[in-house]
N, CA, C and O of each residue as an XYZ file, in Angstrom:
308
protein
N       0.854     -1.175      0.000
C       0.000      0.000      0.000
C       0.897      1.235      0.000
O       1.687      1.353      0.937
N       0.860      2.133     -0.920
C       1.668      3.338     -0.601
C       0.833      4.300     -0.643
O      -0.363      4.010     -0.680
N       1.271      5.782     -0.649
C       0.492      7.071      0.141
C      -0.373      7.553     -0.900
O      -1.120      8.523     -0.777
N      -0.214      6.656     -2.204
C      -1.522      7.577     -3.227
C      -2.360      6.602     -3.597
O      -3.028      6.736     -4.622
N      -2.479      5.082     -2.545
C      -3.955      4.290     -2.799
C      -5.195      4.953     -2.734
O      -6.178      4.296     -3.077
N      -5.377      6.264     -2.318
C      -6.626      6.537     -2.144
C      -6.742      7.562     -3.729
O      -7.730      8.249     -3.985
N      -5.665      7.467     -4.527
C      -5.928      8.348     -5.651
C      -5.906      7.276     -6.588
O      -5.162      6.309     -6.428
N      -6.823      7.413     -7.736
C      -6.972      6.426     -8.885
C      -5.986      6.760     -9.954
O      -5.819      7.923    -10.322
N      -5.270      5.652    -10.502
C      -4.077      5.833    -11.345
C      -4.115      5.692    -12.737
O      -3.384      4.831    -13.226
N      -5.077      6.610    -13.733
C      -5.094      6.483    -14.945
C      -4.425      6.168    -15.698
O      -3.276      6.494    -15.400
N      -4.513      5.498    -16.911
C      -3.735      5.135    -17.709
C      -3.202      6.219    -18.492
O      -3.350      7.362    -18.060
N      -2.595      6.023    -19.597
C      -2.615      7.139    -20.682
C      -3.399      7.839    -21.435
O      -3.202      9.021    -21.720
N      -4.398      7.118    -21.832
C      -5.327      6.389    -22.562
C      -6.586      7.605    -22.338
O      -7.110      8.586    -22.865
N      -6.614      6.737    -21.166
C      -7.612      7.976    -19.967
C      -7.372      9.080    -19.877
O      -8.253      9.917    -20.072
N      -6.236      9.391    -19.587
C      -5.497     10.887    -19.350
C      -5.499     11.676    -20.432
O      -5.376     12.867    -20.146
N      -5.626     11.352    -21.961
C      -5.641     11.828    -23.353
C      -7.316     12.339    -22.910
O      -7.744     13.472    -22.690
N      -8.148     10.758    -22.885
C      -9.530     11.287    -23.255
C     -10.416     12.375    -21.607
O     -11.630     12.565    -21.526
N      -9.333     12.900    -20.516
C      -9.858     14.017    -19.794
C      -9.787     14.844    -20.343
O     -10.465     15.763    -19.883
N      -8.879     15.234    -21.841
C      -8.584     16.327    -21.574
C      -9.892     17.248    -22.579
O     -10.170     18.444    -22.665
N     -10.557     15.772    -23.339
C     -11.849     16.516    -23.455
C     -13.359     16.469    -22.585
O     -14.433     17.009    -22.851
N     -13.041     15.782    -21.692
C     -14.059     15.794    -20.510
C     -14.044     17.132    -19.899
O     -13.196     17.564    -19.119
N     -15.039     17.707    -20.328
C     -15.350     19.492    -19.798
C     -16.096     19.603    -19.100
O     -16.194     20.803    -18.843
N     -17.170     18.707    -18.244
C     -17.526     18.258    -17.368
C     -17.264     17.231    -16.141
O     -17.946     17.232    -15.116
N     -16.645     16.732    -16.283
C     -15.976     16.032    -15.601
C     -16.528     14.896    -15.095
O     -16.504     14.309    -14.013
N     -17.161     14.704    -16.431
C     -18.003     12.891    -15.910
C     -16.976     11.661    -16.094
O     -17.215     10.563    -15.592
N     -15.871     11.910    -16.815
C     -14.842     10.716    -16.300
C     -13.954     10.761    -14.844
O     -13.124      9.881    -14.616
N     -14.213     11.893    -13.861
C     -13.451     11.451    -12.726
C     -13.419     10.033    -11.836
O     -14.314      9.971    -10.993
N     -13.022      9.530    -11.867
C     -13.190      8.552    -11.065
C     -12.097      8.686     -9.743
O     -11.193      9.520     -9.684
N     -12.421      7.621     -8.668
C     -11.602      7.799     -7.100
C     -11.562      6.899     -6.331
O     -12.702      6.582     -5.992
N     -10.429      6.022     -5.648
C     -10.791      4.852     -5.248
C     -11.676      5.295     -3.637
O     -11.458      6.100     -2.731
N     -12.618      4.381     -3.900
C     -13.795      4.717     -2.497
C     -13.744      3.998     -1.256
O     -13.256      2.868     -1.288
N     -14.173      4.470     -0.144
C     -14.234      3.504      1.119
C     -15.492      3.522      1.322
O     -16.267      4.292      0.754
N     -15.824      2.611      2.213
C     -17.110      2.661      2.984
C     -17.520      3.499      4.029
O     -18.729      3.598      4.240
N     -16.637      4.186      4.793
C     -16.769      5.686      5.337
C     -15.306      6.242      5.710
O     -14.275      5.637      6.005
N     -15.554      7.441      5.604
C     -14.513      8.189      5.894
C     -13.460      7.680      6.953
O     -12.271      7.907      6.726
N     -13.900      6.877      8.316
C     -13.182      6.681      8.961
C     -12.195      5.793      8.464
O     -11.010      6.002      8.726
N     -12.583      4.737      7.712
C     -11.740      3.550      7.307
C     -11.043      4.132      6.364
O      -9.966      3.576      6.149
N     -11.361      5.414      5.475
C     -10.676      6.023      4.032
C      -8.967      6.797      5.383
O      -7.748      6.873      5.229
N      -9.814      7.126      6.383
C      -8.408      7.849      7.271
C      -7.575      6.923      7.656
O      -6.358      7.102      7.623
N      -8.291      5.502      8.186
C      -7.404      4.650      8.729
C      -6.401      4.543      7.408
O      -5.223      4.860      7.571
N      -6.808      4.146      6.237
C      -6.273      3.660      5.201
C      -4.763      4.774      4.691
O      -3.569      4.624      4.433
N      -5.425      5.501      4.743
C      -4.441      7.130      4.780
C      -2.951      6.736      5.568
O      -1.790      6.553      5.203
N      -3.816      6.717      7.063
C      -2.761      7.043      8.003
C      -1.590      6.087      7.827
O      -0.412      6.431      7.729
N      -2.245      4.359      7.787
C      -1.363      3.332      7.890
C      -0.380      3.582      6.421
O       0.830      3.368      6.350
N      -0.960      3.914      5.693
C       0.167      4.121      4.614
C       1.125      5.559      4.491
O       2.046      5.687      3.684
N       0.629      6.743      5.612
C       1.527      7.215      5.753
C       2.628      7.062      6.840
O       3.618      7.787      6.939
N       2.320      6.050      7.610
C       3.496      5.510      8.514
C       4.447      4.129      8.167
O       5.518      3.655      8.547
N       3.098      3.713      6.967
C       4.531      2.912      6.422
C       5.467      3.598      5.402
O       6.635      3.221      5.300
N       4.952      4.638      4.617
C       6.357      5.358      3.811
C       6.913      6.140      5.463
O       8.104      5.873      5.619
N       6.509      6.752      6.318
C       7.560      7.382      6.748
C       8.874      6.010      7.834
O       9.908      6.247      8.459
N       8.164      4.764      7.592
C       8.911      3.715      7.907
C       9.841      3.326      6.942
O      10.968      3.003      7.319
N       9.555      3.305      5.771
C      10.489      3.144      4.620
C      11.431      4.300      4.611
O      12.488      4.069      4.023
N      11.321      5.276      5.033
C      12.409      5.969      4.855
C      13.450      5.969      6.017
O      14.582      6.438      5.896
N      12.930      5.360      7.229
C      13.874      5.204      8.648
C      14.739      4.170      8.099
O      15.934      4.263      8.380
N      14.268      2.979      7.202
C      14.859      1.948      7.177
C      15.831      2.183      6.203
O      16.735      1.352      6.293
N      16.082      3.429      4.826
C      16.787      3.629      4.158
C      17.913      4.371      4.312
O      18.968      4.404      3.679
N      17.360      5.188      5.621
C      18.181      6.377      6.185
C      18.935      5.869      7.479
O      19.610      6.756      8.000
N      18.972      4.680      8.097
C      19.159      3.869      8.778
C      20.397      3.009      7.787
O      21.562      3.383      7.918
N      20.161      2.158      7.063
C      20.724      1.404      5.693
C      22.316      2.303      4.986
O      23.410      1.865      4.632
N      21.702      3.748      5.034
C      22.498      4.871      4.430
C      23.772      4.975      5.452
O      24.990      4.919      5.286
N      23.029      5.131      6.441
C      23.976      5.496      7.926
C      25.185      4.929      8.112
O      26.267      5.328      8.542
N      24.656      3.647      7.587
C      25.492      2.142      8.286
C      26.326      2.167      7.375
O      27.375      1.919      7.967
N      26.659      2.358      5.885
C      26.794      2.509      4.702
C      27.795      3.110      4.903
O      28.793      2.472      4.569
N      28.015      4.233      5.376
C      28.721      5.552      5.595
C      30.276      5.001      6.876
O      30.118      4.431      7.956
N      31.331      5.331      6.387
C      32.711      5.525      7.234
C      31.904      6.346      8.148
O      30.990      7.165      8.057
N      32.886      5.582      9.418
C      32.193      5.875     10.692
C      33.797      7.265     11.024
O      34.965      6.876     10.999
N      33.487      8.481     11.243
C      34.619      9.309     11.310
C      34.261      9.805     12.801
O      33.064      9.869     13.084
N      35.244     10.171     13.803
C      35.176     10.842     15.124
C      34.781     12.066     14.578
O      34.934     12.362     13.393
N      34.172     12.922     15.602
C      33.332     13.921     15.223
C      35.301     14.994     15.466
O      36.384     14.481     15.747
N      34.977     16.511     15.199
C      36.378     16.924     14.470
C      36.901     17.204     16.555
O      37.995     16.770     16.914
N      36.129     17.797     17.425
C      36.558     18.341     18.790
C      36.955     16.639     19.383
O      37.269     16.588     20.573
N      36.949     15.728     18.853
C      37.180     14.572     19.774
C      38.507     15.158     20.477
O      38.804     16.351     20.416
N      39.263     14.196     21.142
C      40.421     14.518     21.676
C      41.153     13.346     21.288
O      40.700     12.201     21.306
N      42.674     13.796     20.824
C      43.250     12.944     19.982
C      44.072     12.046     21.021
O      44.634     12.442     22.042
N      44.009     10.754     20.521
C      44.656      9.144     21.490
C      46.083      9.718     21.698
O      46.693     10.337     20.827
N      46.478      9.491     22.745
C      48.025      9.875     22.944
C      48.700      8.342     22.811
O      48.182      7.253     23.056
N      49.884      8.625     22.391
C      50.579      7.827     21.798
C      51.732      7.059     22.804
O      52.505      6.225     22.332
């Protein structure tokens, strides 16, 4: 599920023939059975992208040379 299930994903096809729909009887929208479940649906998919990005930015981190920050104090010898 990602954050634009609740938006309907036209084809090309479709997207050619809105652009003579001047009324707007081809909109279409994916629907819920009430608003509450359309929010639940919302929410859970906006905490799983903002989970996908902990796990990439997390992934990135680890990825990365680990360097002492520059004020450390240097090992005496």
């Amino acid at each position: 599920m990602g954050s634009d299930d609740l938006f309907a994903m036209p084809s090309f096809v479709a997207g050619c023939a809105r652009t003579l729909d001047l009324f707007a009887t081809y909109d279409t929208y994916n629907g819920s059975p009430n608003g509450e479940i359309a929010d639940r649906r919302a929410l859970r998919a906006d905490w799983q992208v903002v989970g996908n990005d902990l796990v990439e930015a997390m992934k990135t981190h680890d990825a990365q040379p680990s360097t002492p920050p520059a004020d450390a104090p240097v090992a005496q010898r």
